[in-house]
C-alpha positions in Angstrom: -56.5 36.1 111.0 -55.4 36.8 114.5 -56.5 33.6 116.0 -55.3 31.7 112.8 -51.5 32.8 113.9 -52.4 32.9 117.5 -52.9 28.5 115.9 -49.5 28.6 114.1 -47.9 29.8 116.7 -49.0 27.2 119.1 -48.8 24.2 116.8 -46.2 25.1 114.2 -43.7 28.0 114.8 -42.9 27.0 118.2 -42.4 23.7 118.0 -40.3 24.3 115.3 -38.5 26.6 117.2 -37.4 24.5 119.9 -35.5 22.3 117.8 -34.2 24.8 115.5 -32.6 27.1 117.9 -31.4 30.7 116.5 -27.9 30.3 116.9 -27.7 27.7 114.0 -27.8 29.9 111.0 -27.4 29.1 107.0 -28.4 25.8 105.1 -28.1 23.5 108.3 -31.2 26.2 109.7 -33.2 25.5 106.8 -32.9 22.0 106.3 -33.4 21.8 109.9 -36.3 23.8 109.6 -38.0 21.4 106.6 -36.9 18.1 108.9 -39.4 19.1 111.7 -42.1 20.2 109.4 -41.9 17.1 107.7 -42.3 15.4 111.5 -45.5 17.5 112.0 -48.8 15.9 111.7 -50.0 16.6 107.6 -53.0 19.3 109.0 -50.5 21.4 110.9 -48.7 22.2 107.7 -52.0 22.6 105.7 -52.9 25.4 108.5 -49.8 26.8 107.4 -50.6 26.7 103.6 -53.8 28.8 104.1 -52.3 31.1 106.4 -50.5 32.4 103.2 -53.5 31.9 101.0 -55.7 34.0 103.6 -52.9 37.0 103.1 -52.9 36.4 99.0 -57.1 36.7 99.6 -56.6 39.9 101.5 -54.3 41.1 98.4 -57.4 40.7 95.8 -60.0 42.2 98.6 -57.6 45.4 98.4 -56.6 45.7 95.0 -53.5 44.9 96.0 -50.8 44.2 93.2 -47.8 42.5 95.8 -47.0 41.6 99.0 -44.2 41.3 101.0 -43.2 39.3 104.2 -40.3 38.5 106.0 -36.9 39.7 106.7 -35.8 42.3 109.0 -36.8 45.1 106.8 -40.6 44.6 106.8 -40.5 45.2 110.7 -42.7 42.3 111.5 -45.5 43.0 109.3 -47.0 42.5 105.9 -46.9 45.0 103.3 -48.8 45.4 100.3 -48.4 47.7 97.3 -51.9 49.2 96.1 -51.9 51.8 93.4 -48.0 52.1 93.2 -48.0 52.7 97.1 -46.4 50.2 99.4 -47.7 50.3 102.7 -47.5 47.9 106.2 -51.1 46.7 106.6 -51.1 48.3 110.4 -54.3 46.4 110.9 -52.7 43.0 110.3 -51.1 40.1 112.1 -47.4 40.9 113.3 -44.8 38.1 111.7 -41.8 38.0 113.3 -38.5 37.6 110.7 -38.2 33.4 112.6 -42.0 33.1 112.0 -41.5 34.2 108.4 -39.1 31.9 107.4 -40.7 28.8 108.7 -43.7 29.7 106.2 -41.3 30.6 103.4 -39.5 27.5 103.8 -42.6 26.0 103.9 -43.9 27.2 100.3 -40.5 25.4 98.7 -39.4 22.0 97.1 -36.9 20.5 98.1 -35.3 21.4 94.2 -36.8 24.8 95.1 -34.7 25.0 98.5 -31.5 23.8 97.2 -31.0 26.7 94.6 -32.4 29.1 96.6 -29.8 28.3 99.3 -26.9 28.0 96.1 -27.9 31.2 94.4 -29.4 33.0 97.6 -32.3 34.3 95.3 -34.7 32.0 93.6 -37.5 32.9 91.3 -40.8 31.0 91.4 -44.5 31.0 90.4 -47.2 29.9 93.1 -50.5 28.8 92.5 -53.8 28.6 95.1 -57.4 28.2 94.7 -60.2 30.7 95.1 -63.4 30.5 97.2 -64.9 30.2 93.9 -62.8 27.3 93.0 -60.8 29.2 90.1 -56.8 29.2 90.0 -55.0 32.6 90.9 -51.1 32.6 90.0 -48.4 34.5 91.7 -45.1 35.1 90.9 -42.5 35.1 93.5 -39.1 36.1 94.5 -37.7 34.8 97.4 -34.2 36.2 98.6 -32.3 37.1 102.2 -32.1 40.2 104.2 -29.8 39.8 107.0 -29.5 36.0 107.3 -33.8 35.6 106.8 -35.8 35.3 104.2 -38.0 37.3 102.4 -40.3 36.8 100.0 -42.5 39.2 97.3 -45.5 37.8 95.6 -46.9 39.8 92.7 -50.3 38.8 91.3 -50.5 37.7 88.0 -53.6 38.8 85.9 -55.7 36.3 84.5 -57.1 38.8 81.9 -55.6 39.8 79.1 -56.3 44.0 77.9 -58.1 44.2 74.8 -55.4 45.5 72.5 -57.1 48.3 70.9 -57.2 49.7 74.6 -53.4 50.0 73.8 -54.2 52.6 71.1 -51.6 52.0 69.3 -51.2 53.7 66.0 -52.1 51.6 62.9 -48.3 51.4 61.8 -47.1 50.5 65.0 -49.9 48.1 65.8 -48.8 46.6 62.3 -44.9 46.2 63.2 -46.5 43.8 66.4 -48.3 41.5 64.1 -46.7 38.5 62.6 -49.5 38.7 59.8 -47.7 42.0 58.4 -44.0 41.5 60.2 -42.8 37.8 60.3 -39.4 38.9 61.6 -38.0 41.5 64.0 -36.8 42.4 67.5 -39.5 44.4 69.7 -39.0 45.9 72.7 -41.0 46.5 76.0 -39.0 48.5 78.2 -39.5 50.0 81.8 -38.7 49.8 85.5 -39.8 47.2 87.8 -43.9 47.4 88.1 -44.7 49.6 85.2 -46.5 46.9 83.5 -44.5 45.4 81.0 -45.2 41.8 81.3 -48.9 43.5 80.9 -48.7 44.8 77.5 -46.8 41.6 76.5 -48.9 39.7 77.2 -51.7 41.6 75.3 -49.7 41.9 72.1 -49.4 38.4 72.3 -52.6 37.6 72.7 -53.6 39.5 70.1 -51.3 37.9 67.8 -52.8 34.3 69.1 -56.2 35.7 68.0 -55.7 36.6 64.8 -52.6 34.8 63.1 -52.0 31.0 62.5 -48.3 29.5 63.9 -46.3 28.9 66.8 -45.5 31.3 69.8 -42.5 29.9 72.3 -42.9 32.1 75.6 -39.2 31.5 77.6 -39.6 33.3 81.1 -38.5 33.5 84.8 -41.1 32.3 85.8 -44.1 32.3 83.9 -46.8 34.5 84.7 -49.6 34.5 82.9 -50.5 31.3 80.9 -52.0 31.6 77.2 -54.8 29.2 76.0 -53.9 28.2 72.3 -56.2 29.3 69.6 -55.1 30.0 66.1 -51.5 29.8 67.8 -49.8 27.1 69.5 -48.3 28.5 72.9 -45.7 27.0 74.3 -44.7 28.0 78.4 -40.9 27.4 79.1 -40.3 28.3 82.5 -36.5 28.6 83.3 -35.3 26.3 86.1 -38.2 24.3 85.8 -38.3 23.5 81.6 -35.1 25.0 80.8 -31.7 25.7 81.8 -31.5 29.8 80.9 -33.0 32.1 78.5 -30.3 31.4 76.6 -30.4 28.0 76.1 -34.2 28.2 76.0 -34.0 30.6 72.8 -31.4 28.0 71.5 -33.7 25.2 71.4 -37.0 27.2 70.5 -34.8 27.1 67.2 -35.5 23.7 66.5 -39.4 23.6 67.8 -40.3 24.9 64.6 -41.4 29.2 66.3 -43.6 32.0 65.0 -42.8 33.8 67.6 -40.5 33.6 70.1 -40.6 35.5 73.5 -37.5 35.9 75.7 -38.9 37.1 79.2 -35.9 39.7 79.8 -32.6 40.4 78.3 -30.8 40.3 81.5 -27.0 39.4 80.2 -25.0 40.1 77.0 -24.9 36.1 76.1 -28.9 36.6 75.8 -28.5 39.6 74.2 -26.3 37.8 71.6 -29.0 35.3 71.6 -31.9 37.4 71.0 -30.0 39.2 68.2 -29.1 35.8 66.6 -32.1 34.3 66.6 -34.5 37.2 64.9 -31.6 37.5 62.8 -32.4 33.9 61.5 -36.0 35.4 60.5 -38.3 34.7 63.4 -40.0 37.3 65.4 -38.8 37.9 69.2 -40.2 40.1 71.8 -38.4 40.8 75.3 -38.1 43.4 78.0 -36.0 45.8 79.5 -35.6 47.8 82.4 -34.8 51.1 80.8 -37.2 54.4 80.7 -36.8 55.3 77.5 -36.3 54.0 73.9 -32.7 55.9 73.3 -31.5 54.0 76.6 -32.4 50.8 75.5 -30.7 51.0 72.5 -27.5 52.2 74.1 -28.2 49.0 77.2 -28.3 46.4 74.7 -24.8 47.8 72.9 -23.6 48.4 76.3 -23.9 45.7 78.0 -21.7 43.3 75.1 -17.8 43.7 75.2 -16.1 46.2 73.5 -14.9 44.6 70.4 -18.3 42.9 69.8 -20.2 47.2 70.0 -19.7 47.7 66.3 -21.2 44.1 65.0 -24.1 44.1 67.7 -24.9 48.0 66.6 -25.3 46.7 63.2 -26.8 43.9 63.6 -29.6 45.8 65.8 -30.4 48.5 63.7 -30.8 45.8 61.4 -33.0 43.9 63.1 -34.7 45.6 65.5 -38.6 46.6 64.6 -39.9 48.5 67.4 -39.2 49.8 71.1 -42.2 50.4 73.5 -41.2 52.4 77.2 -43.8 52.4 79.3 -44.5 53.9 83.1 -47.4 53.2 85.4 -48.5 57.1 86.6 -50.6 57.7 89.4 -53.8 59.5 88.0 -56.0 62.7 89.9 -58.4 59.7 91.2 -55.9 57.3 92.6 -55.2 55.1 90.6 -52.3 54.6 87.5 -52.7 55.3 83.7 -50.4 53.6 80.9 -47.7 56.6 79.7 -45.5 55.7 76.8 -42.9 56.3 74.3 -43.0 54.8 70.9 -40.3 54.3 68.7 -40.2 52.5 64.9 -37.2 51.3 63.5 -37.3 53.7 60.5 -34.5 54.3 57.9 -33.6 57.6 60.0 -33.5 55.5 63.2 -31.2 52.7 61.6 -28.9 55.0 60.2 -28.4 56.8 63.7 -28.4 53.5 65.3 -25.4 52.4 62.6 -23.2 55.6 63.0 -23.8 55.4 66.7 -25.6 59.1 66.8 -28.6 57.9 69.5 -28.7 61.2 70.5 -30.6 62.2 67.5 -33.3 59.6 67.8 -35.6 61.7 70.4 -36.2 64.8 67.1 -36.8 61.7 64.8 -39.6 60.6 68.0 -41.3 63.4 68.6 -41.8 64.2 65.1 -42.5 60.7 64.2 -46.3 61.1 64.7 -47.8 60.7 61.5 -46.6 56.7 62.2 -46.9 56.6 65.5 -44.3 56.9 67.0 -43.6 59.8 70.5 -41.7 60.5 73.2 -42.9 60.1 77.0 -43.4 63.4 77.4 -45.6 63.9 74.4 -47.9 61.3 75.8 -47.5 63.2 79.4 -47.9 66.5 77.8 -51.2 64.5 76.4 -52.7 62.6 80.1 -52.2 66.2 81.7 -54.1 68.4 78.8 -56.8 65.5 79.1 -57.1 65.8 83.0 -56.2 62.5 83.7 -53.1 63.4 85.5 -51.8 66.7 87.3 -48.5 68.6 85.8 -46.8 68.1 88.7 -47.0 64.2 88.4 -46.4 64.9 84.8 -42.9 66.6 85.7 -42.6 63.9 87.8 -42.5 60.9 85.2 -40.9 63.1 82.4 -37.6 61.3 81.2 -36.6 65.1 80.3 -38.4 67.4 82.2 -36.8 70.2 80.3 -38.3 69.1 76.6 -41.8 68.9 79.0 -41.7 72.4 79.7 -40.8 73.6 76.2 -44.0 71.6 74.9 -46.4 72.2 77.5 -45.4 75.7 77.5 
């Protein structure tokens, strides 16, 4: 790896360097930056190419789920998060925040470049093949930090969990299927890395496998890529294949959907969206980045304007099927464990959803067991009695670390 930069360095980054000096800064840089590239003989630029694919390798060797390059925060070196721990990989090459952005810059199209420079953040999936001559998919986000870029790449599983490794309870696992609910809004909520796009991704699949229809999957970007079988799948990146999640919901209407899959709900106008469109009687899955199932429900009325609260409340309770919060926590061995909270829209939940008492929703989880439903720290309470997790970690992750106590005590 060393002698590969010691390479770049000699053939790429400084020539580009000389004619890129670092006193021009913003867009003239970077299209200054892709003009000498472009100059550069075809195999200097291919050097480049697997210098990022050699990192991406070193990602899968250590079980690594993303990495990071670039910028002044990273202090010249590449991190990697492995088992919920980002760390600098001490042992690898040094990147300086210049050298960086030549390779990022390098990665992009010239659509690519343009609205990254517009929007200063642009979203992206990448794509590079194995020793073994398989495709692994990334997806990246490329943004600045003090006037460079830098750039995350998570890896995107190519296997699908078995769904019954989900254990969901037979009701719950019922309110996911299109065979038994053909409309309805569900939920998968959590913070960034806690494996949401994850347990998507397996519901869906499990609805490909054992339902006939039609399955429209509207993300930013799109991670991992479903083979049709009793389903078609449809993959609507935004940016690439459509304009927004909004307008990709829109015209899933008219492509004749099952299922329809908005990849977050990241505004109030897809909010509205989402809401309108299960209201027309399809089913819609998206995600959230809120911890619990009360918090989504207060987001999503939260984020619309006043005067619209009262109709989207309604029109929730009466659409919504089920909310799934999930967290990633670190086990006794190492590694992380699935914790979750469960909540069905049952008659008790819409009429507390309706009269806007969401404070009474975590009694109706926790003693909504006998269909499935729980709070996180129910299912902590349950990893820590099991020894899969200690009860400090468990206090850790708890949403209410007061209700923890009371139960565990």
């Amino acid at each position: 790896m060393a002698a590969n930069l010691d390479k770049l360095r000699k053939e790429v980054f400084e020539p580009v360097r000389s004619e890129v000096p670092d006193d021009i800064i913003g867009k003239e840089r970077y299209f200054l930056i892709v003009e000498v590239l472009d100059r550069l003989p075809e195999r200097r630029t291919t050097e480049l190419q697997n210098f990022l694919v050699a990192l991406l390798a070193n990602m899968e060797e250590n079980g690594a789920s993303d990495i990071d390059i670039g910028g002044n925060g990273c202090n010249d070196k590449v991190w990697y998060r492995i088992f919920g721990q980002k760390k600098p990989w001490l042992e690898g090459p040094d990147l300086s925040p210049y050298e960086a952005d030549i390779l990022c810059t390098a990665l992009l199209t010239a659509e690519q470049l343009d609205t990254l420079l517009e929007l200063k953040n642009l979203d992206f999936s990448y794509s590079i093949k194995t020793k073994k001559g398989t495709t692994r998919r990334f997806r990246a986000d490329m943004y600045f930090d003090l006037d460079f870029l830098a750039l995350n790449m998570r890896s995107i599983t190519t296997e699908v969990r078995p769904f019954k490794n989900l254990n969901f309870h037979p009701e719950v696992a019922k309110a996911l299927s299109l065979k038994y609910y053909k409309y309805g809004l569900t939920l998968v909520t959590g913070i960034t890395g806690s494996g949401k796009s994850s347990t998507l991704d397996t519901i869906i699949d499990a609805n490909n496998r054992s339902v006939d229809g039609h399955i429209v999957i509207i993300s930013s970007p799109i991670e991992m890529v479903h083979t049709s079988r009793r389903c078609i799948v449809r993959h609507r990146e935004v940016g690439r294949d459509t304009k927004s999640f909004k307008t990709g919901a829109i015209e899933a209407l008219r492509q004749d959907p099952d299922i329809i899959v908005v990849g977050e709900l990241r505004d109030a106008p897809t909010i509205m969206t989402a809401l309108e469109i299960t209201d027309s009687g399809h089913k819609t899955f998206s995600t959230l980045h809120t911890a619990s199932a009360t918090e989504s429900i207060d987001r999503i009325i939260g984020e619309v304007p006043q005067g619209e609260q009262d109709r989207v409340r309604m029109r929730l309770a009466d659409v919504l099927t089920c909310v799934i919060s999930q967290k990633l926590v670190p086990t006794k061995t190492g590694k992380l464990v699935l914790a979750k909270e469960i909540l069905l829209n049952t008659s008790s939940v819409k009429s507390a959803i309706k009269n806007n008492n969401t404070g009474e929703i975590y009694q109706m989880l926790m003693e909504g067991g006998n269909v499935g439903m729980m709070t996180m720290e129910q299912d902590l309470k349950r990893l820590f009695e099991e020894g899969i997790i200690t009860l400090e970690e468990a206090y850790n992750q708890a949403n209410n670390k007061k209700r923890l106590k009371d139960i565990i005590n």
